[in-house]
C-alpha positions, 0 to 999 in steps of 0.5 A: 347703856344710855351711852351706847344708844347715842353712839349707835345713833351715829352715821355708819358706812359698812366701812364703819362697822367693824370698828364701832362693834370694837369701840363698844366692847372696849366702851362696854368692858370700862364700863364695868370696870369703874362702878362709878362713872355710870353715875356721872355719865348718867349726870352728864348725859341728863345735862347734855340732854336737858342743854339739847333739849333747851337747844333745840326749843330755843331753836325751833320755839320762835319759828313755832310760835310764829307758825301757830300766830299764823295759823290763828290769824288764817283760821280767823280770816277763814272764819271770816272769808266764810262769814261774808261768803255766807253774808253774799249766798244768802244775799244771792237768795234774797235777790233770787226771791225779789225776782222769784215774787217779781216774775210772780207779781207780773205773771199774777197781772197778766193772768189778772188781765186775762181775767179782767178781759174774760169777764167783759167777754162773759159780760158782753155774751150776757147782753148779747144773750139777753138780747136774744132771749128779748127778741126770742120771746117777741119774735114767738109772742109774734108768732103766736099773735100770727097764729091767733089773727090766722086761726081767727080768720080761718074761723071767720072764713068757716064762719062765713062759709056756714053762713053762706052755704044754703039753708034748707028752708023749713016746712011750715 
């Protein structure tokens, strides 16, 4: 039966057809005819196989062989590619942070300045309002003097007045 298997294997045209189906019917009736031609055709056939087989591997090995080296040899340049790609990303990232602290570091000294110039403003203000408080309490400590020299006066001039508005004389 393993021998019929490999006829039917073969290519066959239409044509064909009739003619292999005759060719194993007659294959079939020799078959059990002689009881021990299965027995050397199952040797032949393992020794045809097992010549195949080694056929084939010696080949198809080398090309394997060199396929798989170069298949290790892509896979460790990619692990490698991948290595440095990720060497670089993370280089991008530091470069990314030195300006990331950069633009920090200049936007902290702008907004320093900023804060150096409002204190000089705040100062200058403290003086001006010192000042104002200063000249606020001499102009009211002024007003007060004038006030206390008027009402004086006015109390003078009252007094005058009194004394010299006639008094009525006393009777004796």
């Amino acid at each position: 039966m393993e021998v019929e298997g490999m006829e039917d294997e073969g290519p066959s045209t239409q044509s064909e057809l009739p003619h292999s189906e005759d060719h194993q019917l007659t294959q079939q009736e020799s078959l059990h005819v002689e009881s021990s031609a299965p027995v050397q055709n199952a040797s032949v056939y393992k020794k045809a196989v097992d010549k195949l087989t080694e056929g084939l591997l010696s080949h198809y090995l080398p090309d394997l062989q060199n396929s798989k080296r170069a298949l290790l040899e892509l896979t460790q340049n990619q692990l490698i590619l991948l290595d440095t790609l990720d060497q670089e990303v993370t280089k991008f990232r530091e470069c990314n942070t030195l300006l990331d602290l950069n633009s920090l570091f200049t936007e902290a000294k702008f907004y320093h300045n900023k804060l150096v110039n409002i204190r000089k403003e705040m100062i200058i203000l403290h003086e001006k309002t010192t000042k104002l408080k200063k000249r606020a309490l001499k102009l009211q400590q002024q007003k007060q003097k004038e006030a206390l020299e008027k009402e004086q006066k006015r109390e003078k001039a009252l007094e005058r007045e009194r004394q010299l508005t006639a008094k009525p004389a006393k009777r004796t």
